[in-house]
C-alpha positions, 0 to 999 in steps of 0.5 A: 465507481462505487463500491460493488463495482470496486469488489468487481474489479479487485476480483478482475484484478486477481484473476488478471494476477493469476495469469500474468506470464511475466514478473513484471505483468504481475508487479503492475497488476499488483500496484493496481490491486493495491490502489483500488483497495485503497479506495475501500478504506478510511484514510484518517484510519491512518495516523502518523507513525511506523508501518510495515509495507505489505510485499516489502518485509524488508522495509518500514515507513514512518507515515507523516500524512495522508493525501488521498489514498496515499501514505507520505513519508520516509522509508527508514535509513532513508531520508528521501520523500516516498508514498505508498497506498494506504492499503500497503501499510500495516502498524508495526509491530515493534516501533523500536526501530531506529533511523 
């Protein structure tokens, strides 16, 4: 895919949003919004560290690697493996947060 037709699709994507009649439709399509996004960013713009989860307030990840277009590592207060696109990941704002 290349990138005029991934804007396409992330358009579609929106679009299919607006018209979810369930949570759960909209959930889905938001996964896919967020993966293709993905695809239109440099994953060595994303070091190790914490970020913020886009749709997620509640919650910080401290990135270890990247593979692809996914971010691995833990989410805080948690030690268990997690990942998330890359274009769900914001940096911190305030690192003090403990484990």
């Amino acid at each position: 895919m290349n990138a005029l037709e991934l804007e396409e699709e992330l358009h579609e994507i929106v679009d299919a949003m607006s018209r979810a009649e369930f949570p759960s439709q909209k959930e889905l399509l938001e996964r896919k919004y967020y993966t293709a996004k993905a695809y239109t960013l440099e994953p060595a713009d994303y070091s190790p560290g914490l970020y913020e989860i886009e749709g997620e307030p509640d919650d910080r990840f401290r990135l270890q690697y990247v593979n692809g277009i996914m971010g691995w590592g833990t989410l805080v207060g948690n030690a268990e493996e997690a990942s998330f696109p890359i274009s769900m990941l914001k940096i911190a704002m305030n690192e003090q947060v403990g484990d």
